[in-house]
PDB file as gemmi writes it, atoms N, CA and C in Angstrom:
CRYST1    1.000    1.000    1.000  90.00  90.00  90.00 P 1                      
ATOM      1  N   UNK A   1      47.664  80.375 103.768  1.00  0.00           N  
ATOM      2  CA  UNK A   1      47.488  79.164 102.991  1.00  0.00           C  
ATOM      3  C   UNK A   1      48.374  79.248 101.748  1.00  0.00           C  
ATOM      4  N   UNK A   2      49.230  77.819 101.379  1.00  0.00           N  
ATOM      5  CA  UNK A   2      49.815  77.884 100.249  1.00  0.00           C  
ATOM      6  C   UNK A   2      49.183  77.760  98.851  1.00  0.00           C  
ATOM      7  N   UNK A   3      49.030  78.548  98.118  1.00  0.00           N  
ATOM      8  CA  UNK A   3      48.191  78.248  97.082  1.00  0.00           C  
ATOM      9  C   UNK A   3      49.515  78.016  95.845  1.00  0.00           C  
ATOM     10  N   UNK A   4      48.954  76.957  94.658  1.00  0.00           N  
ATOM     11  CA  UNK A   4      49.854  76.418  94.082  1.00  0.00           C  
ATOM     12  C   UNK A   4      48.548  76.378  93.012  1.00  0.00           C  
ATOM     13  N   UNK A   5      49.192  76.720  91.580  1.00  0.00           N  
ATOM     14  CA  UNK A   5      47.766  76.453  90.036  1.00  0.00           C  
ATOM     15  C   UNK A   5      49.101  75.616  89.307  1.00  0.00           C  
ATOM     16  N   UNK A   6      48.254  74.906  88.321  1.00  0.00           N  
ATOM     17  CA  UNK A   6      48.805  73.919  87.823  1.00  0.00           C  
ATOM     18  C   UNK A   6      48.821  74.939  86.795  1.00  0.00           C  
ATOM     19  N   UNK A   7      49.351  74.209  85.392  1.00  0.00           N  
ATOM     20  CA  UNK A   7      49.896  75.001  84.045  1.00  0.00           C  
ATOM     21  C   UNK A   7      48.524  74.776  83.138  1.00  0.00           C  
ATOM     22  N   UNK A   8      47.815  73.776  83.388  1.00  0.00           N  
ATOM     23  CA  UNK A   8      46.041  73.840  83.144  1.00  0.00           C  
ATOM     24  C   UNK A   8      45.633  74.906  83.392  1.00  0.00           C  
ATOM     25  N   UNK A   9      45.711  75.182  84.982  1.00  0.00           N  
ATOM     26  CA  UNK A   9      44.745  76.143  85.574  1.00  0.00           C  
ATOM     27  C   UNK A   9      44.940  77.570  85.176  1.00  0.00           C  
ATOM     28  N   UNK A  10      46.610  77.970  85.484  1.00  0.00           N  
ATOM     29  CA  UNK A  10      46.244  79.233  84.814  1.00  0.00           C  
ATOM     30  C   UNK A  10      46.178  79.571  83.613  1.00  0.00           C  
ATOM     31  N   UNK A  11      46.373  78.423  82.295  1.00  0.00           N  
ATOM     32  CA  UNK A  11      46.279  78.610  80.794  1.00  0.00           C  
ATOM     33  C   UNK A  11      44.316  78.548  81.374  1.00  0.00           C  
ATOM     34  N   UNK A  12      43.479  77.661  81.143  1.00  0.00           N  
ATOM     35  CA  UNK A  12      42.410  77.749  81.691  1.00  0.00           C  
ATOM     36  C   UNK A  12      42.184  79.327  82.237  1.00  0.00           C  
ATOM     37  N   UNK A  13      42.681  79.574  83.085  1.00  0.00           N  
ATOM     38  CA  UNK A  13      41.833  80.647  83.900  1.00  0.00           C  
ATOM     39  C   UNK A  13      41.970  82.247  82.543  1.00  0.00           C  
ATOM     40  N   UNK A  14      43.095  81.885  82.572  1.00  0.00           N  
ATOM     41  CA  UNK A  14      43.189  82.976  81.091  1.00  0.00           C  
ATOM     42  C   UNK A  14      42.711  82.950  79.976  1.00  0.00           C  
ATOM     43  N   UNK A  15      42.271  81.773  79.359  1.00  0.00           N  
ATOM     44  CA  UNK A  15      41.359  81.625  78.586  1.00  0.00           C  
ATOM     45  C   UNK A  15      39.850  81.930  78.698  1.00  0.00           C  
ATOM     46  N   UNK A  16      39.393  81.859  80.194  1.00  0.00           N  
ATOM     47  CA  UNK A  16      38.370  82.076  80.458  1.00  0.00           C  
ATOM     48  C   UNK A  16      37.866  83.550  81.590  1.00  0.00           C  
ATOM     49  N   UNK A  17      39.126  84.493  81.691  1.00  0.00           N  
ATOM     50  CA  UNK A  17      38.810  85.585  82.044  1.00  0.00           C  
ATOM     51  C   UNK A  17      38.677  85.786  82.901  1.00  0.00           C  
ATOM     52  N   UNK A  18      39.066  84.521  83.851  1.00  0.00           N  
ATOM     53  CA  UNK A  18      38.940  84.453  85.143  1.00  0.00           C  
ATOM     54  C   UNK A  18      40.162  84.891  85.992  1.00  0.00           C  
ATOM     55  N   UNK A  19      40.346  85.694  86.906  1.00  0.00           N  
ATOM     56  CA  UNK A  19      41.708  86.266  87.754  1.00  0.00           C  
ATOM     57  C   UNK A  19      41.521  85.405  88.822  1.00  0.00           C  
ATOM     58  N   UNK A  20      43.240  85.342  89.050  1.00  0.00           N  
ATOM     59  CA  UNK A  20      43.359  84.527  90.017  1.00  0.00           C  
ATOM     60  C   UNK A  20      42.952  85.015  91.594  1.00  0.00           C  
ATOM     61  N   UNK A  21      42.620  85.933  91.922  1.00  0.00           N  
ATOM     62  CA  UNK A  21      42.110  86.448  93.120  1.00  0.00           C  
ATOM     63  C   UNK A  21      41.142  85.956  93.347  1.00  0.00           C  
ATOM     64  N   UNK A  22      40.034  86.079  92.068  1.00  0.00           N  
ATOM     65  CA  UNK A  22      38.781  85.547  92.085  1.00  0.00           C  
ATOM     66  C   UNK A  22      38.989  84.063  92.700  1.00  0.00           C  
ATOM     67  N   UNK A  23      39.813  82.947  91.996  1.00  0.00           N  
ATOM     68  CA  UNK A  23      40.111  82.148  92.624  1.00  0.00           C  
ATOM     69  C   UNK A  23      40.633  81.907  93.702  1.00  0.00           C  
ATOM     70  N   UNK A  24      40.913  82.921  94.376  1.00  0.00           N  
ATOM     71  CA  UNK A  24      41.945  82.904  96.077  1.00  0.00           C  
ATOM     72  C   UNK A  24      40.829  83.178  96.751  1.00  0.00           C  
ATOM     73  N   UNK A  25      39.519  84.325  96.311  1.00  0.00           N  
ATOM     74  CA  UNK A  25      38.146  84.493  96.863  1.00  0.00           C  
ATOM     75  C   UNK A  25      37.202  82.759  96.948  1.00  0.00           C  
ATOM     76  N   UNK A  26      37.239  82.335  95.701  1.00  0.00           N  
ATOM     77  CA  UNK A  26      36.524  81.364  95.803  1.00  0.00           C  
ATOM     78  C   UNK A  26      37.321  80.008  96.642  1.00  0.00           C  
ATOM     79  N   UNK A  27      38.303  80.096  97.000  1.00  0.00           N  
ATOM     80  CA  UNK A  27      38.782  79.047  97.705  1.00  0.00           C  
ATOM     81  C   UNK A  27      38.602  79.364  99.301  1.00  0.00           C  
ATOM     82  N   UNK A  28      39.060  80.680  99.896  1.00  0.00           N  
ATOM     83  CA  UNK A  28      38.773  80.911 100.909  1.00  0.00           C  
ATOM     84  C   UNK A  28      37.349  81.466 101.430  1.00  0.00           C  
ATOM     85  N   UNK A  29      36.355  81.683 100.662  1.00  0.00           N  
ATOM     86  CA  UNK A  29      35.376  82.022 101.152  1.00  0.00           C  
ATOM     87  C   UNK A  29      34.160  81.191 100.296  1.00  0.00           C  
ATOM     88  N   UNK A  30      34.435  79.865  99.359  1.00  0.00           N  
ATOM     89  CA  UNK A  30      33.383  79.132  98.792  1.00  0.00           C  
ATOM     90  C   UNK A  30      32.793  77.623  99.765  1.00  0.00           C  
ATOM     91  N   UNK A  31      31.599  77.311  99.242  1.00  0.00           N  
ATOM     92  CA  UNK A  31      31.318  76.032  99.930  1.00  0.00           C  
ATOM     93  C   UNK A  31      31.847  75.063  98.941  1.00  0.00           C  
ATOM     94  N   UNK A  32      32.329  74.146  99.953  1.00  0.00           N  
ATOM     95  CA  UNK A  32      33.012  72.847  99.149  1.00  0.00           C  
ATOM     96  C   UNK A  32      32.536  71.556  99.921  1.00  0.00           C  
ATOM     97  N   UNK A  33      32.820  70.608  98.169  1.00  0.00           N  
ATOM     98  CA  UNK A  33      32.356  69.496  98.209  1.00  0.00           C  
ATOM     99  C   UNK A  33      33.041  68.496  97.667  1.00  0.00           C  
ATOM    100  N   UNK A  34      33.084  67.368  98.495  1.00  0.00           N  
ATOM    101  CA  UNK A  34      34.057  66.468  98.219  1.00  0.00           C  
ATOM    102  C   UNK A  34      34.245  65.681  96.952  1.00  0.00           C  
ATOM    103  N   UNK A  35      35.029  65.095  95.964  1.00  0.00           N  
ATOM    104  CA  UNK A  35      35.036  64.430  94.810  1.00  0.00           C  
ATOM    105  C   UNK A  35      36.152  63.848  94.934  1.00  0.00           C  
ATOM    106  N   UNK A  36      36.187  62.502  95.542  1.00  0.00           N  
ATOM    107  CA  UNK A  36      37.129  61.799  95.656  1.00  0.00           C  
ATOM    108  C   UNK A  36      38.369  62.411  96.592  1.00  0.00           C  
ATOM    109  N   UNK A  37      39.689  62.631  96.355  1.00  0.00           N  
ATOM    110  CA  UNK A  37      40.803  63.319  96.662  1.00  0.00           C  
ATOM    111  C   UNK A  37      40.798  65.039  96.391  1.00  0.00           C  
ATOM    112  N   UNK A  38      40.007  65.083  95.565  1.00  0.00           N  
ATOM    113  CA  UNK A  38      39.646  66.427  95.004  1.00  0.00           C  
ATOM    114  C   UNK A  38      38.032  67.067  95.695  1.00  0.00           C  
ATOM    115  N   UNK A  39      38.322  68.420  95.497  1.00  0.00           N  
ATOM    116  CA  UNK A  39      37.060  69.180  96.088  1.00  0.00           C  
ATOM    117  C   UNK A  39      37.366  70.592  95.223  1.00  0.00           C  
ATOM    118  N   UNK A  40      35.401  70.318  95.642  1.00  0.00           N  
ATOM    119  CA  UNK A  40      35.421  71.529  94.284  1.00  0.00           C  
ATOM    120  C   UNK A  40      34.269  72.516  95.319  1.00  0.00           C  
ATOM    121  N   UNK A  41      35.330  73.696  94.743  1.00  0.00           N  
ATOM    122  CA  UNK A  41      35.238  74.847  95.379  1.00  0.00           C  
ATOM    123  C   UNK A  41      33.815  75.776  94.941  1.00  0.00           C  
ATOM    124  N   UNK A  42      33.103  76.092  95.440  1.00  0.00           N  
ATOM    125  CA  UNK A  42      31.633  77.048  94.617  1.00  0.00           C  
ATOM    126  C   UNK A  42      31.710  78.097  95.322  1.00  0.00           C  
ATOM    127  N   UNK A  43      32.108  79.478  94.269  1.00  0.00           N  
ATOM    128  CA  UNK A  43      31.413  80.865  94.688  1.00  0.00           C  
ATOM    129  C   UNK A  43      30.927  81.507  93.926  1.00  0.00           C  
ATOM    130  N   UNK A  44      29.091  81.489  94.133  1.00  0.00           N  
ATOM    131  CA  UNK A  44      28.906  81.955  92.937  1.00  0.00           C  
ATOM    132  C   UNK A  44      28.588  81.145  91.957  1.00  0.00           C  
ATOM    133  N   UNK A  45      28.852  81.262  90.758  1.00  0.00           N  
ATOM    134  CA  UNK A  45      28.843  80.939  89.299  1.00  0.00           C  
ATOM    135  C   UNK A  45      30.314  80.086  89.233  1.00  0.00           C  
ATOM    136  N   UNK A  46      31.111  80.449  89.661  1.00  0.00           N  
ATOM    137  CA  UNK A  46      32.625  79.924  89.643  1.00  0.00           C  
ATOM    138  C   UNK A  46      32.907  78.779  90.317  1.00  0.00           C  
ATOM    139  N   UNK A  47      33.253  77.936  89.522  1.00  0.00           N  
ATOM    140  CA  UNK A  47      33.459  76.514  90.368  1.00  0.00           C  
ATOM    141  C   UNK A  47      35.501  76.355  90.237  1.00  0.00           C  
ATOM    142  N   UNK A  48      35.740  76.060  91.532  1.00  0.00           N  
ATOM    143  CA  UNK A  48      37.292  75.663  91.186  1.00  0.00           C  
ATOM    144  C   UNK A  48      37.928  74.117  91.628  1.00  0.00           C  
ATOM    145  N   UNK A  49      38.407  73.483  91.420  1.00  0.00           N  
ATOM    146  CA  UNK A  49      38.305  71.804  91.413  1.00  0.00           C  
ATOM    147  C   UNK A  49      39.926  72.156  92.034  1.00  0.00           C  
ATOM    148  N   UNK A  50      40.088  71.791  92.938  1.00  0.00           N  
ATOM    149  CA  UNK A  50      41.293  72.038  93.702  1.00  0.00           C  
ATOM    150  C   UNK A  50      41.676  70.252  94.822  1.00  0.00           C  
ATOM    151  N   UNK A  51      42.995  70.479  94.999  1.00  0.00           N  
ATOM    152  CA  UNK A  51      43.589  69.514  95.815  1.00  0.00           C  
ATOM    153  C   UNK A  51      43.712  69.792  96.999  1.00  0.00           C  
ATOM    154  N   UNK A  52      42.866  69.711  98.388  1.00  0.00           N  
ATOM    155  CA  UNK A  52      43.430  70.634  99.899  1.00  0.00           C  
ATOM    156  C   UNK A  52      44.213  69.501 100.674  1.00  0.00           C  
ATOM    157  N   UNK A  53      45.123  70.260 101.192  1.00  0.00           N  
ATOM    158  CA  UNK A  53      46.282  69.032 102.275  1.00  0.00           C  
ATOM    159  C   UNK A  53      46.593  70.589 103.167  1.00  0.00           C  
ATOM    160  N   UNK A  54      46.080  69.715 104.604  1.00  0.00           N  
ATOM    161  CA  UNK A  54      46.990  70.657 105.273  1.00  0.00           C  
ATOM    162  C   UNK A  54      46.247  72.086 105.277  1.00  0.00           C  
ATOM    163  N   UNK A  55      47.844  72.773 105.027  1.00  0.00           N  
ATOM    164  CA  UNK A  55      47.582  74.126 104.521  1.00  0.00           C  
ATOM    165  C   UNK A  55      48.383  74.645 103.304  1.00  0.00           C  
ATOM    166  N   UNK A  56      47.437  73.829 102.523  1.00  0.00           N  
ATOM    167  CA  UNK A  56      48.373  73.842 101.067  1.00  0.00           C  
ATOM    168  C   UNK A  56      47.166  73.978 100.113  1.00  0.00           C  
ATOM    169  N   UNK A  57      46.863  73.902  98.776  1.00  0.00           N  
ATOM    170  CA  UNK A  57      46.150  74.158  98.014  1.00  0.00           C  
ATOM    171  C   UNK A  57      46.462  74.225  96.567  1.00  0.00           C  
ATOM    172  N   UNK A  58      46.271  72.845  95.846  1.00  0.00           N  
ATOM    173  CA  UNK A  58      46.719  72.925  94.337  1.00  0.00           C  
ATOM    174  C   UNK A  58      45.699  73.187  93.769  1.00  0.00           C  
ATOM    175  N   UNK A  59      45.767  74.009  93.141  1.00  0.00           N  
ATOM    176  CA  UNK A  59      44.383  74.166  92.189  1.00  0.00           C  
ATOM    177  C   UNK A  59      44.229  73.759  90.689  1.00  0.00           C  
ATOM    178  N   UNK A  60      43.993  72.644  90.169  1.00  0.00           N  
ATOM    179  CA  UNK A  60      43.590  72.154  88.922  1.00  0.00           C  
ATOM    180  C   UNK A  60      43.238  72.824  87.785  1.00  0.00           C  
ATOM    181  N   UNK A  61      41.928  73.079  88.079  1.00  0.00           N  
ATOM    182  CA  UNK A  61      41.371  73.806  86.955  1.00  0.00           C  
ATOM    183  C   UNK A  61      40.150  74.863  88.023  1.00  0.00           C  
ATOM    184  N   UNK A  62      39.624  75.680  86.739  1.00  0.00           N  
ATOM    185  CA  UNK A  62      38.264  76.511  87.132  1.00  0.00           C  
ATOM    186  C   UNK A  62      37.601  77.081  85.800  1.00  0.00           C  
ATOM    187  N   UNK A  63      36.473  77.150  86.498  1.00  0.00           N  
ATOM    188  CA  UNK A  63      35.542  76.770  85.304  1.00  0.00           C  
ATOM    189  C   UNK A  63      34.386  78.341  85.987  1.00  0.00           C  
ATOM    190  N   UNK A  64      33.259  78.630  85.441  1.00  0.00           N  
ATOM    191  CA  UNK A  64      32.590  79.175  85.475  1.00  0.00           C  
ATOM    192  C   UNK A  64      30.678  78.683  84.707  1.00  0.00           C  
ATOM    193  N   UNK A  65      29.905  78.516  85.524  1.00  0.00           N  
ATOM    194  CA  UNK A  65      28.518  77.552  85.235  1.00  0.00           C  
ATOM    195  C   UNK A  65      28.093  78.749  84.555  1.00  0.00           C  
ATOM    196  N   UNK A  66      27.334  78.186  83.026  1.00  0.00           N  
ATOM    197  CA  UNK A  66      26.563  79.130  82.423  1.00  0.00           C  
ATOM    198  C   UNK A  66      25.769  79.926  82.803  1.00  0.00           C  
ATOM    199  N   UNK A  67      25.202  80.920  82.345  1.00  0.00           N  
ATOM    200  CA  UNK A  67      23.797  82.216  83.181  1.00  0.00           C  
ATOM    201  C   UNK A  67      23.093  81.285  82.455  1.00  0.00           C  
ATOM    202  N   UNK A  68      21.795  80.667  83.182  1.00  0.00           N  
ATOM    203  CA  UNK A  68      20.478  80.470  83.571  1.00  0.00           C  
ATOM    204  C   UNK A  68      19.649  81.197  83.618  1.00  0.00           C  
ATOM    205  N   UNK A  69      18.642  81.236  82.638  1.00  0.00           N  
ATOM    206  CA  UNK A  69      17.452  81.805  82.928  1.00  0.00           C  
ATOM    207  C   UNK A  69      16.692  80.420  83.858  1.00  0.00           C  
ATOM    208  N   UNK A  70      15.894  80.640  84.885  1.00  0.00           N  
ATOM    209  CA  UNK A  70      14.874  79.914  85.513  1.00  0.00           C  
ATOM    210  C   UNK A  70      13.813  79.571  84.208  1.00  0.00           C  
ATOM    211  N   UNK A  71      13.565  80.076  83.799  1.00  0.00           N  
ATOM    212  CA  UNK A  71      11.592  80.138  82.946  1.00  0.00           C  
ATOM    213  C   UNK A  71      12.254  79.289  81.887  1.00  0.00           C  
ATOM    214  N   UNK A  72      13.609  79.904  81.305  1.00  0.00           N  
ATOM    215  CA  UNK A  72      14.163  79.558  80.104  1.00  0.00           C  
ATOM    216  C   UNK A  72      13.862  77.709  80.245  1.00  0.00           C  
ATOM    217  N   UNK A  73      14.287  77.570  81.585  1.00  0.00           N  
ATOM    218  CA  UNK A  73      15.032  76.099  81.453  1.00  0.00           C  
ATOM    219  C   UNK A  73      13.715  74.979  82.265  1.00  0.00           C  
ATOM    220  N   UNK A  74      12.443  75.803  82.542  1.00  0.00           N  
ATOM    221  CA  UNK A  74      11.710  75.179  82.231  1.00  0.00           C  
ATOM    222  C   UNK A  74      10.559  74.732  81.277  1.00  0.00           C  
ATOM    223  N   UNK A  75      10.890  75.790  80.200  1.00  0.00           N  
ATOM    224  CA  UNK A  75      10.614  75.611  79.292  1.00  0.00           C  
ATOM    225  C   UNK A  75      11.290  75.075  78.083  1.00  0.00           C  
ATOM    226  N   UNK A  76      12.026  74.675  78.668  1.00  0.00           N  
ATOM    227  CA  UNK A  76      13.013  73.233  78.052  1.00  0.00           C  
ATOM    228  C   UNK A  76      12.788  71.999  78.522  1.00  0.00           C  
ATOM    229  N   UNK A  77      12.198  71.992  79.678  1.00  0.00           N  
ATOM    230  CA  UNK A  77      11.931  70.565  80.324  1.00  0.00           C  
ATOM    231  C   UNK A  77      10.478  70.166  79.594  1.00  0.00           C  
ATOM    232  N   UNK A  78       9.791  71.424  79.745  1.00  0.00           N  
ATOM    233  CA  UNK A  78       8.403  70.974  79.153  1.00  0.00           C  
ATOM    234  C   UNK A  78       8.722  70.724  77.598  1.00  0.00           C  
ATOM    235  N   UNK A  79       9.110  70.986  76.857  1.00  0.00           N  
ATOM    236  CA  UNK A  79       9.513  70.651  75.716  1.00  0.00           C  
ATOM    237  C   UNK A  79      10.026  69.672  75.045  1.00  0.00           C  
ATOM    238  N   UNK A  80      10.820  69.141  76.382  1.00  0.00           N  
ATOM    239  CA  UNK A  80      11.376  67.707  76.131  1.00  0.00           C  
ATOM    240  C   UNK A  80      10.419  66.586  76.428  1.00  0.00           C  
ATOM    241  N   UNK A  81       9.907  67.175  77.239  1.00  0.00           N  
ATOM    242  CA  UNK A  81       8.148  66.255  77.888  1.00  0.00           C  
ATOM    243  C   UNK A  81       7.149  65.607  76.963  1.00  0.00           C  
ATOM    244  N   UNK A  82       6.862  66.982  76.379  1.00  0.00           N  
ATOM    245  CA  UNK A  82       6.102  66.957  75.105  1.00  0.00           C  
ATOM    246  C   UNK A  82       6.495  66.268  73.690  1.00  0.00           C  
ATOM    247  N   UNK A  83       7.660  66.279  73.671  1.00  0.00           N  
ATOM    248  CA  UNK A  83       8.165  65.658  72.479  1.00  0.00           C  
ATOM    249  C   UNK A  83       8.485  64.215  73.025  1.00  0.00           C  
ATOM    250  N   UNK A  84       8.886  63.636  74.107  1.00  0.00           N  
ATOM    251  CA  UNK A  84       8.623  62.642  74.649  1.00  0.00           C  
ATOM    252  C   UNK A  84       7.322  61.531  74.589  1.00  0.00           C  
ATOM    253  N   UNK A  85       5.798  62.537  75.073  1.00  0.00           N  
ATOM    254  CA  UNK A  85       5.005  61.853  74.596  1.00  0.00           C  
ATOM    255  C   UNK A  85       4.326  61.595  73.156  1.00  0.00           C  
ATOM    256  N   UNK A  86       4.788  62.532  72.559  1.00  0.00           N  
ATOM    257  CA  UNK A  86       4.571  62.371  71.191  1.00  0.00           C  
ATOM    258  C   UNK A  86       4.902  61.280  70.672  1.00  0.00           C  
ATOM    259  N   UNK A  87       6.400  60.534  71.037  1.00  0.00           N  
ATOM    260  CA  UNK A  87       7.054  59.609  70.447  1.00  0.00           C  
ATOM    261  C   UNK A  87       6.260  58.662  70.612  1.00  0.00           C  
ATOM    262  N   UNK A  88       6.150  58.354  71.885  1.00  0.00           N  
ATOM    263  CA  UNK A  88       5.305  57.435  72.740  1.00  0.00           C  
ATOM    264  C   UNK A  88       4.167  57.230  71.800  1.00  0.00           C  
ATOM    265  N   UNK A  89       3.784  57.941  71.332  1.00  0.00           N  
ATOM    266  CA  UNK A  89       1.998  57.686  70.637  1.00  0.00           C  
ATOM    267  C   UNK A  89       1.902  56.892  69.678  1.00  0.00           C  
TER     268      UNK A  89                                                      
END                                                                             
């Protein structure tokens, strides 16, 4: 496969510590999902927003989804809940 990064992607990927292998991993072995002309690549934590034709592959940008605590982030929902009905009153 031809892989091709835009001047985004690898200023991006270097800014964010990300190697491009990682991105050659997450393109050939992530689940993807369509966004218009674009599809975005998931492995992991690592998301990569890429162009596929063929057997070609521009890659845009890549990004990496924050660490999540589970408990953390429902105890953010309840929080927002609560202060919700408060207003309400």
């Amino acid at each position: 496969m031809n892989l091709t990064f835009s001047a985004h992607a690898l200023n991006r990927c270097l800014e964010r510590d990300i190697s491009l292998q990682r991105v050659a991993d997450a393109i050939l072995a992530g689940t993807m999902e369509g966004y218009g002309d674009r599809r975005i690549l998931t492995h992991g934590r690592l998301r990569v927003v890429a162009v596929v034709q063929d057997n070609s592959c521009f890659v845009v940008t890549a990004f990496r989804l924050p660490n999540q605590n589970p408990k953390r982030h429902i105890q953010k929902q309840r929080a927002r809940i609560r202060r919700f009905q408060r207003e309400r009153r």
